[in-house]
Short mmCIF file of the C-alpha atoms (twelve columns), coordinates in Angstrom:
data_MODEL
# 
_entry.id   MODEL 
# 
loop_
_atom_site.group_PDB 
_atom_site.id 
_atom_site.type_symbol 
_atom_site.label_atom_id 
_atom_site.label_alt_id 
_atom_site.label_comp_id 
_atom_site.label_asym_id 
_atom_site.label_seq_id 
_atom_site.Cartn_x 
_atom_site.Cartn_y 
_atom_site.Cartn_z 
_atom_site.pdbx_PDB_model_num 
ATOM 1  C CA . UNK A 1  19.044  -7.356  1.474  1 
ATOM 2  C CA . UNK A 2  16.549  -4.296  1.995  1 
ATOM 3  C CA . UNK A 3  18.175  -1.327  4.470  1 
ATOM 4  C CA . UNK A 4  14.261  -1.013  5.353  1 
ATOM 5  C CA . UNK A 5  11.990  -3.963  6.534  1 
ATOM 6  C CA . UNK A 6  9.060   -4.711  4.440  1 
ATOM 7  C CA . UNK A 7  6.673   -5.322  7.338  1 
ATOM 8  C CA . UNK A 8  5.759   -3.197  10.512 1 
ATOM 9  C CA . UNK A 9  3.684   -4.625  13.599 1 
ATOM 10 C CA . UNK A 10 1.232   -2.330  14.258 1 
ATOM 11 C CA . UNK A 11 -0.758  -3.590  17.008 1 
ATOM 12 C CA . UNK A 12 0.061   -6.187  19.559 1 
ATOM 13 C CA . UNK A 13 -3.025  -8.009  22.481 1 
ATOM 14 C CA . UNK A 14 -2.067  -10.630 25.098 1 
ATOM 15 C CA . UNK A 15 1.359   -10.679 24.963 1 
ATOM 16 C CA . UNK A 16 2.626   -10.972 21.548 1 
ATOM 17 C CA . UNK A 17 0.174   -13.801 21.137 1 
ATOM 18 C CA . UNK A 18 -1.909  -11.497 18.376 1 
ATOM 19 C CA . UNK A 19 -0.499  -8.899  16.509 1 
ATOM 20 C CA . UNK A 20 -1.387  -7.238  13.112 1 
ATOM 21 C CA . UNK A 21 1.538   -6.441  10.419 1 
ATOM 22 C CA . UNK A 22 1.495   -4.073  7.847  1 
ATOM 23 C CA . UNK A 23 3.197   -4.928  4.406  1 
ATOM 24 C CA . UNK A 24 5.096   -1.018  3.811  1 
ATOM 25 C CA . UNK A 25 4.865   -1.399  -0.023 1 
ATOM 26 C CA . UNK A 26 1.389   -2.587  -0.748 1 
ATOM 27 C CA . UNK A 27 -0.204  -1.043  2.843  1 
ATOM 28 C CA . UNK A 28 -1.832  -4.554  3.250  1 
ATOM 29 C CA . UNK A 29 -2.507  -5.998  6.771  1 
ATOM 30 C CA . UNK A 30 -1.810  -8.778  7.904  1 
ATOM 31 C CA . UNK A 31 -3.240  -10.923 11.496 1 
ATOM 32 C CA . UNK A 32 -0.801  -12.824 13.027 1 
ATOM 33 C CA . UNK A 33 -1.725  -15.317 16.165 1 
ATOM 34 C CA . UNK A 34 0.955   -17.702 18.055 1 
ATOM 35 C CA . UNK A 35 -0.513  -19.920 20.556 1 
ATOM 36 C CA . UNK A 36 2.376   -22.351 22.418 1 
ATOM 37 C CA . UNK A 37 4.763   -23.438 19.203 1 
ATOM 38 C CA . UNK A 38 2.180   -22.480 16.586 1 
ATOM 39 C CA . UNK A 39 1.341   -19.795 14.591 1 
ATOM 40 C CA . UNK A 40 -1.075  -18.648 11.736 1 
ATOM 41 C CA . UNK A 41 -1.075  -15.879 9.555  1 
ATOM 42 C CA . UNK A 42 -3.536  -14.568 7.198  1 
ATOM 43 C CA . UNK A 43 -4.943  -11.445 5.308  1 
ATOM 44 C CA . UNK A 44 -6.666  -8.590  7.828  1 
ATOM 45 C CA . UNK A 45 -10.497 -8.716  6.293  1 
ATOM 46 C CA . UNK A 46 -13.141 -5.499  6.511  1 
ATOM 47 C CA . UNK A 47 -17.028 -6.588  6.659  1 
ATOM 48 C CA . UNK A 48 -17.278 -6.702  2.898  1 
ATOM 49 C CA . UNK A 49 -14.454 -9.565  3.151  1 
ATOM 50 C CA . UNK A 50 -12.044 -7.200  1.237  1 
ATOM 51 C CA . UNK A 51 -8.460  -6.851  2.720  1 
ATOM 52 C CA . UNK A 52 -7.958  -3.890  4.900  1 
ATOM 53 C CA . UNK A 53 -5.128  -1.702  3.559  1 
ATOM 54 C CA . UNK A 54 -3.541  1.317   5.271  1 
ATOM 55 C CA . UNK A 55 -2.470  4.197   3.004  1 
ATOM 56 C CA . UNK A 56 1.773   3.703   2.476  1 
ATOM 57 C CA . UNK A 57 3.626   6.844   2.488  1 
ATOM 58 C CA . UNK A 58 5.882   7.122   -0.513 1 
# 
């Protein structure tokens, strides 16, 4: 196993109910939303419906 975890949350609203991850290697983010005992996750789009990356230190 990894010493370092791939993902970082970045952001949390409500309570932990929405939160955005970032993927450390490939600087992807991700949207994360739990509501009761389910959950979704899925790609973090910008307004040209490309996925929103943030630069990843090296």
């Amino acid at each position: 196993m990894a010493k370092d975890k791939r993902f970082e949350r970045i952001y949390v609203q409500s309570m932990g109910s929405m939160e955005i991850w970032v993927d450390k290697e490939t600087g992807v983010n991700y949207l994360y939303r739990q509501s009761g005992y389910a959950g979704g996750l899925t790609v973090l789009l910008d307004k040209d419906g490309k996925p929103v990356v943030t630069p990843v230190e090296e």
